[in-house]
C-alpha positions as CSV (number, residue, x, y, z in Angstrom):
1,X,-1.1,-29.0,-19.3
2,X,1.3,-30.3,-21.6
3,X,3.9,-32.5,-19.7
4,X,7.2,-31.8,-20.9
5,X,9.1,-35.1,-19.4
6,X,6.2,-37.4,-20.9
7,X,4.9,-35.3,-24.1
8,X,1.2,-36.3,-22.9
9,X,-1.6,-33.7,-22.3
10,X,-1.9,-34.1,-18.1
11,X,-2.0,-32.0,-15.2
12,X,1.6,-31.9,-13.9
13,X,1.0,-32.0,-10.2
14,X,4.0,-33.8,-9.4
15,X,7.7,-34.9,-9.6
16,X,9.5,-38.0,-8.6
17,X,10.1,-36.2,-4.8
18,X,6.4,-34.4,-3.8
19,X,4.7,-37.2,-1.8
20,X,0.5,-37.2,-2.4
21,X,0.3,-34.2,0.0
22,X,2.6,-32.2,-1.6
23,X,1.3,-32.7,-4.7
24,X,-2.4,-32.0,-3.9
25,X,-0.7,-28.7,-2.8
26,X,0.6,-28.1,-5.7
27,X,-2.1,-28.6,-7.8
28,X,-4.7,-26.7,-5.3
29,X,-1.6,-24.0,-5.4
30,X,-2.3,-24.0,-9.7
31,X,-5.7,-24.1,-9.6
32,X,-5.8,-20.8,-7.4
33,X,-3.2,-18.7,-9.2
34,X,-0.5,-19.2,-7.1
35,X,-2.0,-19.2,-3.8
36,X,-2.2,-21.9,-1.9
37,X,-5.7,-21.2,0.1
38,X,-8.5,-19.6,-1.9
39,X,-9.5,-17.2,1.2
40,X,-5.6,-16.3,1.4
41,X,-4.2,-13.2,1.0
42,X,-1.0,-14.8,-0.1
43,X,0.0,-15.2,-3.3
44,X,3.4,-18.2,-3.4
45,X,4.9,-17.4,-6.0
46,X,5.1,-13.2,-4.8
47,X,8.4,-12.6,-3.1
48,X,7.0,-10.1,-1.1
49,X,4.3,-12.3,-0.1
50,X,7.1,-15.2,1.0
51,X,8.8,-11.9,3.0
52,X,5.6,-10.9,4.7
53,X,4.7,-14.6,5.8
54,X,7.8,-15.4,7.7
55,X,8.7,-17.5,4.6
56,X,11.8,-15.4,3.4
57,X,15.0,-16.2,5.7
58,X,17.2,-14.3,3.5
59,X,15.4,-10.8,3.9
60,X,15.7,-9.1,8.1
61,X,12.5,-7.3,8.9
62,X,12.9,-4.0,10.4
63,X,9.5,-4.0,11.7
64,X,6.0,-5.4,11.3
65,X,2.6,-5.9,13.0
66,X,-0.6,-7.7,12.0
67,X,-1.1,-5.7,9.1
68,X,2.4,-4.3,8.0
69,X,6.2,-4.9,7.1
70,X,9.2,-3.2,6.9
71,X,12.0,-4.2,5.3
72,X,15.6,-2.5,3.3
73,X,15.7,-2.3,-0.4
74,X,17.9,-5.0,-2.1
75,X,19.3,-1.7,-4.5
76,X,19.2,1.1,-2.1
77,X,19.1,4.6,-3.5
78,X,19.3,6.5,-0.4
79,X,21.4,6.2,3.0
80,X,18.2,4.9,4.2
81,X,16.0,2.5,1.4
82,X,13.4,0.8,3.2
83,X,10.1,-1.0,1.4
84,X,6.8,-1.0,3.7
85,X,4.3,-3.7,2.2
86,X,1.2,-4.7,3.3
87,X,0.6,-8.6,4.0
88,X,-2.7,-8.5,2.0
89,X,-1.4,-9.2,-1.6
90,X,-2.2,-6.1,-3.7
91,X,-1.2,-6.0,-7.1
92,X,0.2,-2.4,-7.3
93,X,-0.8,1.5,-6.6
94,X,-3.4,1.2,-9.6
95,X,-5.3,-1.7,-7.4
96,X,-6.1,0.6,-4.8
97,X,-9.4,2.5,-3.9
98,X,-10.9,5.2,-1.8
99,X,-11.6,2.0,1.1
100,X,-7.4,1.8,1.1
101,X,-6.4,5.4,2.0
102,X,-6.2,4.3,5.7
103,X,-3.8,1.6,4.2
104,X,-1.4,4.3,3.2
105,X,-1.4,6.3,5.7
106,X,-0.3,3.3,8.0
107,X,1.9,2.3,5.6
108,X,3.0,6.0,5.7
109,X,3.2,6.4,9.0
110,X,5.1,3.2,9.8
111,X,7.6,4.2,7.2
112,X,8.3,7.4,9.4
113,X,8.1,5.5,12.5
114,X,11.0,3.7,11.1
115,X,13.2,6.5,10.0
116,X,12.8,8.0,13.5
117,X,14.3,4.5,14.7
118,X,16.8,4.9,12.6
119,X,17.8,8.2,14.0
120,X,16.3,10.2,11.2
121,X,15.3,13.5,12.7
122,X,14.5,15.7,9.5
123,X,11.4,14.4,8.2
124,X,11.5,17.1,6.0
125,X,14.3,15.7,3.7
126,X,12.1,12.2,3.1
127,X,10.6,11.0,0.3
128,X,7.5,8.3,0.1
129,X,6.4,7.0,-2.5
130,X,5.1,4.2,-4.6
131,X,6.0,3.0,-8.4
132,X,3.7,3.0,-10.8
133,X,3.6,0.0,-13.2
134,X,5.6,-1.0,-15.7
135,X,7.8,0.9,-13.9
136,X,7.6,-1.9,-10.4
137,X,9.6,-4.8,-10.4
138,X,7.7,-6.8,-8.0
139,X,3.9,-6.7,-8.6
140,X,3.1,-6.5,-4.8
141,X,2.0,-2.8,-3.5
142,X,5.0,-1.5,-2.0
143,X,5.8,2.2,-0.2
144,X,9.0,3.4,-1.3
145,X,10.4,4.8,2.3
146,X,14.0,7.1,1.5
147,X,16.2,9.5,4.0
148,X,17.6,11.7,3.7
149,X,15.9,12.5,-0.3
150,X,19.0,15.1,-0.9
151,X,21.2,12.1,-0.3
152,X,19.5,9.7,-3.1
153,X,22.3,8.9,-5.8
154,X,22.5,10.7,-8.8
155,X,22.0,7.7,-10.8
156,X,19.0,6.7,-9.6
157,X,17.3,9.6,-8.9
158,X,15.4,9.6,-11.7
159,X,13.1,6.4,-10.9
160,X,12.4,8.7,-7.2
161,X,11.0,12.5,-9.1
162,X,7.5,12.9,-7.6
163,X,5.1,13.9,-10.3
164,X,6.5,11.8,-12.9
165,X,5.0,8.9,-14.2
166,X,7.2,6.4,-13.1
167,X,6.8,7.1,-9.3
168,X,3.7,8.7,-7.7
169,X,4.6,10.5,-4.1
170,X,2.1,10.0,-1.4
171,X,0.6,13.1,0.6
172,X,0.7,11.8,3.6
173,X,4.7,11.3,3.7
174,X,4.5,15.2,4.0
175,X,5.4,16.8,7.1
């Protein structure tokens, strides 16, 4: 890699404050796009991968277990935004197979779980759903979780319109 501070053709693995370990990281963290353990399910430089591991102090989790987390959208659209992602770094809705559709439905199910703590009792006026890409801006599989659906804001309502091609609505959000 070209280093831009020396105009020499080396790896840049580190700068004047990563000690040795730090920059063995580093360059471990390069030489497995992005993630710092081979085997790891965690990709570094994925937000949502930062926000699943603990590593995130700015986002609050709602709730989480082994598998699972739940957090609020930064831009809600609805009274109640919240994003259910797996910890397992999947790219997006078109990295999934038939071996994940107990995967949504947890993620599903968690999603109502939290409405319900939230004091949402009309689980009929929810919508679930996931964006397809382009249309995602974080490429980490993420269940869009919204209550009540008749309250999302006009001017976003358009990236939510199940059937489209920007946002794909999961069956098992249905009551």
């Amino acid at each position: 890699m070209l280093n831009p501070h020396t105009d020499t053709d080396e790896e840049q693995t580190t700068t004047t404050t990563e000690t040795g370990n730090q920059a063995s990281r580093t360059l471990q963290r390069n030489m497995n796009g992005g993630k710092s353990d081979p085997s790891s399910d965690i990709n570094e430089d994925c937000i949502f991968c930062l926000i699943a591991s603990g590593q995130d102090k700015y986002t609050e989790i709602i709730h989480k277990n082994n598998e699972l987390v739940c957090f609020r959208d930064i831009c809600p659209a609805a009274p109640h935004h919240y994003l259910i992602i797996p910890r397992q770094h999947i790219l997006s809705c078109f990295s999934l197979h038939c071996k994940h559709v107990g995967l949504i439905e947890r993620m599903a199910d968690m999603g109502k779980a939290v409405l319900r703590d939230q004091g949402i009792t009309d689980l009929k006026d929810i919508r679930l759903g996931f964006h397809r890409p382009p249309y995602t801006s974080v490429d980490h599989l993420h269940l869009h979780v919204l209550a009540p659906a008749s309250q999302i804001s006009q001017h976003m309502v358009h990236k939510f319109l199940p059937g489209t091609d920007r946002f794909v609505k999961t069956i098992y959000g249905s009551v």
